[in-house]
C-alpha positions as CSV (number, residue, x, y, z in Angstrom):
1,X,43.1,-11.8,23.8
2,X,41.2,-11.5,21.0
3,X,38.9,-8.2,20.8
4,X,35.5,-8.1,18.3
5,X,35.3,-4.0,18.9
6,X,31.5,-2.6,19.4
7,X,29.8,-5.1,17.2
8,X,28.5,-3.2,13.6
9,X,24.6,-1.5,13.9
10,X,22.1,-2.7,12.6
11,X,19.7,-0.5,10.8
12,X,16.3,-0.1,12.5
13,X,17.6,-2.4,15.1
14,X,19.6,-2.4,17.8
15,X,22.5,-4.9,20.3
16,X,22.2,-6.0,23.3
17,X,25.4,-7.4,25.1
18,X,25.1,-10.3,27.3
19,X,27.4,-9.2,29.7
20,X,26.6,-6.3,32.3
21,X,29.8,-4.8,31.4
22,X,29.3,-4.9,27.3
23,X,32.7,-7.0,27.3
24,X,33.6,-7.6,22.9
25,X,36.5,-9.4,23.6
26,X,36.6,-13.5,23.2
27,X,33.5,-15.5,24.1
28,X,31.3,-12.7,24.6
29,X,28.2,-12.9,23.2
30,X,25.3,-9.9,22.1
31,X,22.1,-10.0,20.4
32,X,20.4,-8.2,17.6
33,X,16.9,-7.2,17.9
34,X,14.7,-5.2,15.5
35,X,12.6,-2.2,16.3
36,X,9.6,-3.9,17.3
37,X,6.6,-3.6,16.3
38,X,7.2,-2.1,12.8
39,X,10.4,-4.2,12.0
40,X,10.8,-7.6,12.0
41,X,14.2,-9.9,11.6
42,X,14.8,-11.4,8.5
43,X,15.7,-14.0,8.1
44,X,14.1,-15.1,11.4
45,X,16.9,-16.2,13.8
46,X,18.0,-15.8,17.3
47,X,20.6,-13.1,15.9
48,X,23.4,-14.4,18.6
49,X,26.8,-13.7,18.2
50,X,30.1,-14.6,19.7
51,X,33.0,-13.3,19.5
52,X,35.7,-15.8,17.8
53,X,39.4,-15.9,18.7
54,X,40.3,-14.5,15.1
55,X,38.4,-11.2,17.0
56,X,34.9,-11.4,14.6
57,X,31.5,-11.5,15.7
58,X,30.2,-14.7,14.4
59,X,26.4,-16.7,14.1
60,X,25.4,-20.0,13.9
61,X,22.9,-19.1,11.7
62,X,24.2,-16.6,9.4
63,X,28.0,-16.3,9.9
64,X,29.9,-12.8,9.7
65,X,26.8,-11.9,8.0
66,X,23.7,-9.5,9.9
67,X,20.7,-10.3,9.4
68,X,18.0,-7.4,8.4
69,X,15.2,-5.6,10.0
70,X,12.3,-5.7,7.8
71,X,9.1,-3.5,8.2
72,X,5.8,-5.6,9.5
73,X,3.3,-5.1,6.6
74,X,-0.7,-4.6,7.8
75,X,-0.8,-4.8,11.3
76,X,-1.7,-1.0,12.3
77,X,-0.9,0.5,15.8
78,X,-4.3,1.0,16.0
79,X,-6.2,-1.7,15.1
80,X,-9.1,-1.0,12.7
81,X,-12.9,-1.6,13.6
82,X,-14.2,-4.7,13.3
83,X,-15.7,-5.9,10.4
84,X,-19.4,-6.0,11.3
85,X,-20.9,-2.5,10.6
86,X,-22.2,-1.7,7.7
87,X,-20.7,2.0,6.9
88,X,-22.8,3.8,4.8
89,X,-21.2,7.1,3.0
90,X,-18.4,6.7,5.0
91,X,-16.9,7.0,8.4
92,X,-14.0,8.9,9.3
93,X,-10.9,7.1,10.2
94,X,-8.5,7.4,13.1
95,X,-5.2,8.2,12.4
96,X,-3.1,5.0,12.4
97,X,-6.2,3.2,11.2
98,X,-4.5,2.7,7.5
99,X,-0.8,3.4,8.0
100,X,-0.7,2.6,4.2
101,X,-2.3,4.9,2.6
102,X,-0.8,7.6,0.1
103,X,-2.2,10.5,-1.4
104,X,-0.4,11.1,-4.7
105,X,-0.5,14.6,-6.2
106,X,0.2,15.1,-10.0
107,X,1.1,18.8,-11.4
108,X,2.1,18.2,-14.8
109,X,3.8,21.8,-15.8
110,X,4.0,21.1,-19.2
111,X,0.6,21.4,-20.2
112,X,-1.1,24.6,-21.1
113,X,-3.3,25.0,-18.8
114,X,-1.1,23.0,-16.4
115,X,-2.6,19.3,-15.4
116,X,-3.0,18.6,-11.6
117,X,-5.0,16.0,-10.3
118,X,-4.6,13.5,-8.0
119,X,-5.0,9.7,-6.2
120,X,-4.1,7.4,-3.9
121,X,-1.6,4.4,-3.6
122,X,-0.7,2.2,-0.8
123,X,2.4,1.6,0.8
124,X,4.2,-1.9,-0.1
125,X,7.9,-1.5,1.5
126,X,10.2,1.5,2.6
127,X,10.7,2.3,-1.1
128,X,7.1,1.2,-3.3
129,X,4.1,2.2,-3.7
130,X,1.3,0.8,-5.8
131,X,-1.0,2.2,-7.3
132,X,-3.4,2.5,-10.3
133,X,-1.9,2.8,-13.8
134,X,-4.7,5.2,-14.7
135,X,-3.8,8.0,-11.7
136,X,0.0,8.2,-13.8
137,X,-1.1,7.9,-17.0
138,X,0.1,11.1,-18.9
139,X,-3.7,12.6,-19.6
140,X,-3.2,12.8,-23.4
141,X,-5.4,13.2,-26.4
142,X,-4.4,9.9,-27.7
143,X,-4.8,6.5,-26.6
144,X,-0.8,6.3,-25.7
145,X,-0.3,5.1,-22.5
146,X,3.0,7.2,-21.4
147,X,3.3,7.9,-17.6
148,X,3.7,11.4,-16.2
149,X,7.0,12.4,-15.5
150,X,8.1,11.7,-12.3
151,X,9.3,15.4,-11.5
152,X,5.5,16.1,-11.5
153,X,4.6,13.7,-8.8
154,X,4.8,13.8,-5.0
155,X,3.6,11.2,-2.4
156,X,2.6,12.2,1.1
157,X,2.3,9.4,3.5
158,X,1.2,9.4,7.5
159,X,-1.2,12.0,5.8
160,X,-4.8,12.2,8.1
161,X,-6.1,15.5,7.4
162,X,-5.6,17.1,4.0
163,X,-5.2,20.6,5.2
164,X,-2.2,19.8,7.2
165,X,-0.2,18.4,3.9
166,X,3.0,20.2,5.4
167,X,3.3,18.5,8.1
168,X,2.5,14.9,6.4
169,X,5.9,12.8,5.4
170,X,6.5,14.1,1.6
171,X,8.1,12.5,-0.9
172,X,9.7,13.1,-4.7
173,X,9.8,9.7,-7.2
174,X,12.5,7.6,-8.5
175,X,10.6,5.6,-10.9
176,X,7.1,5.5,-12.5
177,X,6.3,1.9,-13.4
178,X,2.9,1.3,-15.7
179,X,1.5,-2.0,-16.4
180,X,2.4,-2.6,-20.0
181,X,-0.5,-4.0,-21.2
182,X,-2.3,-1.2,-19.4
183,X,-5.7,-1.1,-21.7
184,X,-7.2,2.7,-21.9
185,X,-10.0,1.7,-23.2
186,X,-10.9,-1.0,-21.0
187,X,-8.7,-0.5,-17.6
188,X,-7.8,-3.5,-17.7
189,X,-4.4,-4.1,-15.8
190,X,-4.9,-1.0,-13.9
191,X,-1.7,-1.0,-12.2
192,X,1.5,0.6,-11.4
193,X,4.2,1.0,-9.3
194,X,6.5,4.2,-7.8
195,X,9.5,4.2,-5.9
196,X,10.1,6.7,-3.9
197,X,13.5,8.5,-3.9
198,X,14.1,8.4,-0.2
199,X,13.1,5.2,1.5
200,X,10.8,5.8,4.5
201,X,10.8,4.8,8.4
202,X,8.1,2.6,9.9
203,X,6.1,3.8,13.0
204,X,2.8,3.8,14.1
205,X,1.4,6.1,11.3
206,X,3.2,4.6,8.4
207,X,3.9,0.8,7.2
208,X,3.4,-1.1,4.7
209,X,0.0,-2.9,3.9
210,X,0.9,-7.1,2.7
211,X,0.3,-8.0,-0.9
212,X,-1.9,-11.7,-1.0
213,X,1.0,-14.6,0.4
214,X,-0.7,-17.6,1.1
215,X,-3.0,-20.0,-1.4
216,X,-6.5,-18.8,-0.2
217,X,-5.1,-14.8,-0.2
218,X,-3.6,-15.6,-3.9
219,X,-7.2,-16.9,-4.8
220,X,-8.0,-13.3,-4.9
221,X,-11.1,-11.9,-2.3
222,X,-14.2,-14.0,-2.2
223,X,-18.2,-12.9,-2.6
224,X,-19.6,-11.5,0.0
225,X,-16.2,-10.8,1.9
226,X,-15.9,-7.7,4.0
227,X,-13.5,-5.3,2.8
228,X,-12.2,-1.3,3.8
229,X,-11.3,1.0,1.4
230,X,-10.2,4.5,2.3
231,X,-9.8,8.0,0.9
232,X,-10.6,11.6,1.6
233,X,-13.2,11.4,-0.7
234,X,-12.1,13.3,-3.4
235,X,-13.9,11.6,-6.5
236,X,-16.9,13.7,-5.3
237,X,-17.4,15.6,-8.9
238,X,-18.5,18.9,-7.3
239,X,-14.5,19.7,-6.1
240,X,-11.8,20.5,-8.5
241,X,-8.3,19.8,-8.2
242,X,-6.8,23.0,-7.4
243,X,-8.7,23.3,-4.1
244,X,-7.6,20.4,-3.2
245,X,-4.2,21.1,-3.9
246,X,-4.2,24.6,-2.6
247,X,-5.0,22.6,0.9
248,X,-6.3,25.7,2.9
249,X,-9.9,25.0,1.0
250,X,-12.3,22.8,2.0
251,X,-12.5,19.4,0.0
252,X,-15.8,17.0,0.7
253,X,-13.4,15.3,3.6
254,X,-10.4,17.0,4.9
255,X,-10.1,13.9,7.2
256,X,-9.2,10.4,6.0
257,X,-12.4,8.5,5.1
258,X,-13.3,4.6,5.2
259,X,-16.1,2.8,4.0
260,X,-16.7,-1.0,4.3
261,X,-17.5,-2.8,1.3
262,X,-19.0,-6.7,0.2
263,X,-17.3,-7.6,-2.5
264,X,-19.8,-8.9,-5.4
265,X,-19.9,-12.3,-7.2
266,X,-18.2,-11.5,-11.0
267,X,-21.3,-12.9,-13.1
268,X,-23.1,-10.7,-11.3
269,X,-21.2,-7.9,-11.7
270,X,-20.3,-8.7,-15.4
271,X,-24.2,-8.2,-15.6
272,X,-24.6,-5.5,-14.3
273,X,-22.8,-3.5,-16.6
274,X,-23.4,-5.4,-19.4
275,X,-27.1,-4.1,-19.6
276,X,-25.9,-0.5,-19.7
277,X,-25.2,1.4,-22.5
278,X,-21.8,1.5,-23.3
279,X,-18.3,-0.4,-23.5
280,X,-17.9,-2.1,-20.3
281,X,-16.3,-4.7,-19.7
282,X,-15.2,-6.3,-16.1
283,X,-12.1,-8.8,-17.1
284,X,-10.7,-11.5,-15.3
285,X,-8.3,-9.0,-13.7
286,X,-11.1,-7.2,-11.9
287,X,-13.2,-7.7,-9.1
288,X,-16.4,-5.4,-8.2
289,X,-17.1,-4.4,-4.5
290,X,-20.2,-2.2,-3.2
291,X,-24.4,-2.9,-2.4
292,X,-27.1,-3.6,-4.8
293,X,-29.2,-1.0,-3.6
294,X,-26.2,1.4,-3.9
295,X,-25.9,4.0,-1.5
296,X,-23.3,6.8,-1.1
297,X,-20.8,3.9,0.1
298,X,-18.6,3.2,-3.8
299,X,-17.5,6.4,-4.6
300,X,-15.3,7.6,-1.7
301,X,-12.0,5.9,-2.0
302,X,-9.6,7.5,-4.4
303,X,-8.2,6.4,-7.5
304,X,-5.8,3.7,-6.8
305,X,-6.3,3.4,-3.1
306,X,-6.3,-0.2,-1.9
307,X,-9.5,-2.1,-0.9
308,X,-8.0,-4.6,1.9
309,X,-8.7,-7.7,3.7
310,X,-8.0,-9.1,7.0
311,X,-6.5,-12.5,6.5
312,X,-8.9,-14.0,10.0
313,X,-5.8,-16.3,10.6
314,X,-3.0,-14.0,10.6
315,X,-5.1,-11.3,11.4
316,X,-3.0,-9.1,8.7
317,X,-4.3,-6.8,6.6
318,X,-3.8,-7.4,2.7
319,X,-4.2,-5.1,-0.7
320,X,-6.4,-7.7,-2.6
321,X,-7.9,-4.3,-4.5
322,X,-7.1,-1.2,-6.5
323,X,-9.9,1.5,-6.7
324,X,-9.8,1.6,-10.3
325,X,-13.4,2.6,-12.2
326,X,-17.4,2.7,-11.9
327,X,-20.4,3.2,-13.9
328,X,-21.3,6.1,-15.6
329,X,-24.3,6.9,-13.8
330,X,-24.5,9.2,-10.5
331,X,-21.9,7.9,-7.6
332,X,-23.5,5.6,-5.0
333,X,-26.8,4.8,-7.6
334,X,-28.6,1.1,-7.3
335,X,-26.4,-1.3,-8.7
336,X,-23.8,0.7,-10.0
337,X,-20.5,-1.5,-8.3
338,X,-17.2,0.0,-7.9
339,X,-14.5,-2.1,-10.0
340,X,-11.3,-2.9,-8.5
341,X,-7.8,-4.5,-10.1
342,X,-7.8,-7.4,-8.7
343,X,-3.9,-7.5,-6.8
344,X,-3.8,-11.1,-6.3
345,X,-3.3,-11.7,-10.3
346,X,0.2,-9.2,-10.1
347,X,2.0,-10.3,-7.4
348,X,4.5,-12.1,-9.8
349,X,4.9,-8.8,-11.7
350,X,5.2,-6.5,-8.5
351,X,8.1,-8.7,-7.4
352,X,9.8,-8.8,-11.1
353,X,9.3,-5.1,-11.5
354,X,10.3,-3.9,-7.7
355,X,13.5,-6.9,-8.3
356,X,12.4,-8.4,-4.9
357,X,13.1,-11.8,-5.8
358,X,13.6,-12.9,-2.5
359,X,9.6,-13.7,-1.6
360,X,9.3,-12.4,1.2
361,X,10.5,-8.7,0.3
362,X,6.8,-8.0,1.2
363,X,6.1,-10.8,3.5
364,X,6.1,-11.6,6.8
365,X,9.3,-13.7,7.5
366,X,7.2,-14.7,11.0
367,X,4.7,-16.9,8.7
368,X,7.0,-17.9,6.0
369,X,7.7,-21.5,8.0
């Protein structure tokens, strides 16, 4: 009689036999199943097999082949507030509350003195993270836009409170990827990528936030939509790096900050800035979030920190933003928006430069029907 043997695991997944006995010999059938709720199956199938007389597990679906177990992208454990609150200055987050989020630390050796500074980046799979172009930009005299080298950069992740860095997942970088039209003068394309060098595991304090998927989410965010940015609050002027970084010293939030943002109708924003003094100029790649009358609200997320959305169908939280510059004038001050890269323009380039071509790398395979 033919014999399959224990049928091959499947990473963050696991079997399940059909008979009590976990019989792998002709006929008899098992099931994958993925690590639920962090992974999901792709491509989305029943996952049966049956052991054929040439002794091989085999699928209707797939074949010899298994499928994968992909992580669920912006659906925290812990769901986050609703969206109805105004949250002025900021609010401290639960931990859970943005499973995405990553604090990336940059101490570039080289320099004399040494460079360290830091921002933040969200998760997009086990192995990305995006980010803006202008938190990895080597910080040179010139306009060159060179990143930093990557042995300078770490990214923590399930980090909640800054003072307990140790025990936060850490990780060293692959890959530095910069927009390459990346303007320094202007921001425009603030963007970037950076794979990790060890891939990480999903769970209830980290996965991966969705990029924009569907028509209205590819749009890019509309005015007057609610969105949350987080961050610990570091772009508060009075702190310098090195406290930070030496984490036993106070920064303005040890804890994991949110703030809840309208985003702001372009003309009007364009405005805005255009009556100050100064070079500004909000593109077509940038989208402006905050309240007229200002308040401490725009200037806590970190550099490169996402500003997402919940999709009210899917109920999924997606990146549509990149903390990525503000006025000149004193944080928070009437009419002074915070300007975001707008994601929703570079979801062709994420995928080119991360070589996901199959779309839904970052998707959910459930709503890919």
């Amino acid at each position: 009689v033919a014999d399959c043997k224990a049928p091959p695991e499947l990473e963050h997944g696991f079997v399940t036999f059909s008979s009590r006995n976990n019989l792998t010999t002709y006929r008899a059938a098992i099931q994958y199943h993925c690590q639920h709720p962090y992974y999901h199956m792709a491509p989305n199938s029943t996952a049966t097999y049956t052991c054929d007389a040439t002794g091989v597990w085999r699928s209707e679906e797939l074949g010899t082949k298994l499928p994968s177990c992909r992580p669920v992208c912006g659906r925290p454990a812990r769901p986050l507030p609703g969206i109805i609150k105004r949250i002025i200055g900021g609010r401290n987050a639960e931990p859970g509350f943005f499973p995405w989020q990553a604090l990336i630390v940059v101490e570039d050796m080289s320099r004399v003195p040494n460079d360290k500074w830091f921002g933040s980046g969200a998760l997009l799979s086990d192995s990305w993270v995006l980010t803006a172009a202008h938190v990895l930009r080597s910080q040179r005299r010139d306009k060159t836009v060179i990143p930093v080298s990557k042995e300078h950069v770490t990214v923590y992740l399930a980090l909640h409170d800054v003072r307990n860095k140790m025990e936060a997942i850490n990780r060293t970088v692959e890959r530095i990827i910069l927009h390459e039209e990346f303007d320094i003068q202007n921001y425009n394309h603030d963007i970037a990528l950076v794979k990790l060098k060890e891939k990480v595991t999903m769970g209830n304090y980290v996965m991966p936030v969705c990029l924009p998927q569907f028509e209205h989410e590819l749009e890019g965010p509309h005015p007057n939509t609610l969105g949350l940015v987080a961050g610990w609050g570091i772009s508060n002027p009075n702190i310098t790096v090195d406290e930070i970084i030496s984490s036993g010293m106070r920064t303005l939030s040890d804890i994991l900050q949110y703030v809840k943002l309208p985003v702001v109708l372009h003309a009007e924003c364009k405005t805005s800035y255009e009556s100050r003094s100064g070079n500004y100029s909000v593109t077509e790649n940038m989208f402006c979030a905050g309240y007229y009358e200002g308040g401490k609200d725009t200037c806590l997320g970190d550099s490169g920190g996402a500003f997402v959305i919940q999709d009210p169908g899917t109920r999924r939280w997606v990146a549509q933003g990149l903390v990525s510059w503000g006025g000149p004038e004193e944080c928070g001050s009437k009419q002074v928006y915070g300007v975001y890269t707008k994601v929703s323009n570079y979801v062709d380039w994420v995928e080119k430069k991360t070589g996901s071509s199959e779309r839904w790398t970052f998707l959910d395979p459930e709503l890919e029907r």
